[in-house]
N, C-alpha and C positions, 0 to 999 in steps of 0.2 A: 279325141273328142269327136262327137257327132257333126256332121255341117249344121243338121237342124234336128229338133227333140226326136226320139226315138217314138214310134207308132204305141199304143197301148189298145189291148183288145181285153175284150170282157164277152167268154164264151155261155154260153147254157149249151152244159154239155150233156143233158136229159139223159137219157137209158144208156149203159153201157154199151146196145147192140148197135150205137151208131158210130164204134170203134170199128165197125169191121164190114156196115155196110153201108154202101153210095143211097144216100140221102136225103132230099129236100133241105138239112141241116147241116150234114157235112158239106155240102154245096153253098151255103150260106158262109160257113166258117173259112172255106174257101178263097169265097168274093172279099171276105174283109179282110184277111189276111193278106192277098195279091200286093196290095200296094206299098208294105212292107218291107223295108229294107231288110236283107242280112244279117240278123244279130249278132255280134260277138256272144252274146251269152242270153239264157229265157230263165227269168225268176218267174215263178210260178206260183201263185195263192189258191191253191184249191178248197173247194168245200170239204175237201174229205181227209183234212188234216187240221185236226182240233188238239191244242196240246195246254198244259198250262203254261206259262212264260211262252217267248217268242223262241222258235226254234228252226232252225235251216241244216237242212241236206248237206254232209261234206262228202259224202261218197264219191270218190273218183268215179266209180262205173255202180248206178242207182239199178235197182233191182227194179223189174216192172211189175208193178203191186195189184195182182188179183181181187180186190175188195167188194166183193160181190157175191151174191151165190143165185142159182138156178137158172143159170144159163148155158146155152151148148155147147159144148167143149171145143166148140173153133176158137170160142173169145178165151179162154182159159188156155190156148197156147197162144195167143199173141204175145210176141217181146216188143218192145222199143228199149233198144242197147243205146242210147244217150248217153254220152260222157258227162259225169258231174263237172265243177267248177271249184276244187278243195278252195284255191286261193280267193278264188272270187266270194266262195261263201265267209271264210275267215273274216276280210276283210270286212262285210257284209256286218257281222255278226259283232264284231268290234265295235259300230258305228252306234246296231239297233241294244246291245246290252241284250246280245239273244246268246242259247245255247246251241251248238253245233251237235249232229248228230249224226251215224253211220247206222241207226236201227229204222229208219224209213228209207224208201224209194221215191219211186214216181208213182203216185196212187190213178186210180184212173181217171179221174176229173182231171189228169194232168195228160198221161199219154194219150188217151182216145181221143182226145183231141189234136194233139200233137203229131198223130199222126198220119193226119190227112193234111198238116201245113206243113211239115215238114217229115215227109218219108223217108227220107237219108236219115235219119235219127242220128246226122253227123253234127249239131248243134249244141253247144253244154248245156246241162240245166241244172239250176237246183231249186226245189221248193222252199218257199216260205210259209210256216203255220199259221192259224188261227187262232190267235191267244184267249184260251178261252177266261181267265179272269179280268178281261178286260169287262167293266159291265157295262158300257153304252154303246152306240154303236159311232158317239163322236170320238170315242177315243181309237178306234181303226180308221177311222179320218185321220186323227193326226199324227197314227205311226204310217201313214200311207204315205204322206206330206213326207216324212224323214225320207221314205224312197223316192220322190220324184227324182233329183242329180240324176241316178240310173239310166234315166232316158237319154242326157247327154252322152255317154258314155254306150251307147249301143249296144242297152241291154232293151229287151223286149220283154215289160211284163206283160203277165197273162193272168188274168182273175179267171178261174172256172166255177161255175155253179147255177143256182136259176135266180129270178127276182121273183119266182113263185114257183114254188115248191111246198104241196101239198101234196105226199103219196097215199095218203089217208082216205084222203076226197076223190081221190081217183079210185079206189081200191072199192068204194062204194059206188061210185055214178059213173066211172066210166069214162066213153069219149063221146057221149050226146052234148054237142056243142049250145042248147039252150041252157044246159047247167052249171056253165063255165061265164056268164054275163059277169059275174061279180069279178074275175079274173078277168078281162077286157076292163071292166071300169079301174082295177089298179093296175093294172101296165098303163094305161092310159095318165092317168098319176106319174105314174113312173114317170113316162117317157116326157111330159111336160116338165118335170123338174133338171133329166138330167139335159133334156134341150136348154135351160134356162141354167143350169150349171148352180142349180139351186141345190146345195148340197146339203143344206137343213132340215129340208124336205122329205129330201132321201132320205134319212137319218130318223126324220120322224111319222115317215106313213106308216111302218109296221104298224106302231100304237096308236095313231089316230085317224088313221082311212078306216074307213068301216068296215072294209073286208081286209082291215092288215091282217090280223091274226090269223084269219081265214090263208091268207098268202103266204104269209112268213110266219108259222110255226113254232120255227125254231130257226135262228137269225143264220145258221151258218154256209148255206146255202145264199142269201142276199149279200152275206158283208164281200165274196170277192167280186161284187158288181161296184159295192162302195167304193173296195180300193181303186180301180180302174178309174171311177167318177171324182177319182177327190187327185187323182194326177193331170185332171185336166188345167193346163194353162187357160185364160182371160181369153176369148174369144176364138179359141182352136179351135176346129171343126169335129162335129162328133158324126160316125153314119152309121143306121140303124141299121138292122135285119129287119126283115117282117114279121106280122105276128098276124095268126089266124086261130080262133078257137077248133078247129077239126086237128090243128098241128099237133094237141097236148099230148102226151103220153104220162107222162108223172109230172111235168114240169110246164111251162112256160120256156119255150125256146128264144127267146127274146135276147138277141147278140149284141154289141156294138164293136165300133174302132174308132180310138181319140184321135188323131192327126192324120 
């Protein structure tokens, strides 16, 4: 068991090309990551694993999953050779009444980031999905809850995705930062709730901030910010990234680290 709970981080890991170049974001993922113990093992919740029921990675050695297109062929040879975790996921999978699986990897909301916090890709991992018949977004709150334990046990989750994720509205307007106001007013939302550990909040700005739906389109990019937000304990410290509207590229960059 851990001395004290295991760190939990929740990336916005925005464009794939920030797998492979030094960044004002990779730099950011960096700073939160630093204080980070060692993990024995990193469950991973990415936005880019949507399954029906709950399903986890058994791969002893996970394949690094290309999920992309139109980009230059430096990022289409990057590996990150991470060891899976068979027993750990087993177990894992036992607890949540998930299916285990050998036909996923690490997709990249997983490694591109991973691999600027941990280069040695000497660390196990395995993902955990986004169940998509779940219909609220209270109910990954409280399959999130079933993971908290994890943290004693010196596992490091990692939620990757954005709290705004709009490639539509960027695909139209760009990076002219007067067009991005309604995006600063819900990160703002945001960040007052999960400062406040107000987790109802979270759960219910998509549908009732004004510019939720403008934000969160499609929820699977917000929910692994949820799960991150819903393992925090009663008065742990949370520390943000910064957030600038000239930053966006598809997403809101908007990081944290619970403990």
């Amino acid at each position: 068991m851990s001395a004290s709970p295991m760190p939990t981080l929740f990336i916005s890991h925005g464009s794939p090309m920030n797998a492979i170049e030094d960044t004002v974001f990779s730099r950011d993922w960096q700073a939160l990551a630093a204080p980070v113990p060692r993990p024995r093992c990193i469950l991973s919740i990415s936005a880019h694993w949507v399954t029906r029921g709950i399903m986890l990675t058994r791969n002893a050695a996970p394949a690094t999953i290309h999920d992309f297109g139109g980009f230059p062929p430096a990022l289409y040879e990057q590996q990150y050779p991470a060891p899976g975790a068979p027993d750990f996921a087993a177990d894992l999978a036992r607890s949540l009444g998930a299916r285990l699986t050998d036909d996923w990897g690490l997709d990249h909301g997983t490694w591109s980031v991973l691999r600027h916090l941990y280069p040695a890709a000497d660390i196990p991992v395995v993902q955990l999905s986004l169940d998509g018949n779940l219909p609220h977004y209270e109910d990954h709150v409280a399959l999130a809850r079933q993971i908290t334990p994890l943290r004693e046990e010196g596992v490091l989750i990692l939620g990757s995705g954005g709290i705004i994720h709009n490639i539509p509205y960027w695909l139209r307007h760009g990076h002219d930062p007067s067009l991005w106001e309604w995006a600063l007013d819900f990160d703002a939302a945001s960040v007052t709730a999960l400062q406040a550990g107000d987790l109802d909040t979270l759960c219910a700005l998509p549908i009732t901030h004004p510019y939720g739906a403008r934000a969160v389109p499609t929820p699977e990019h917000y929910l692994p910010m949820l799960y991150a937000a819903a393992l925090r304990r009663p008065g742990e410290p949370i520390t943000l990234s910064r957030f600038e509207p000239e930053d966006f590229s598809t997403a809101s960059m908007r990081s944290f680290r619970i403990g």
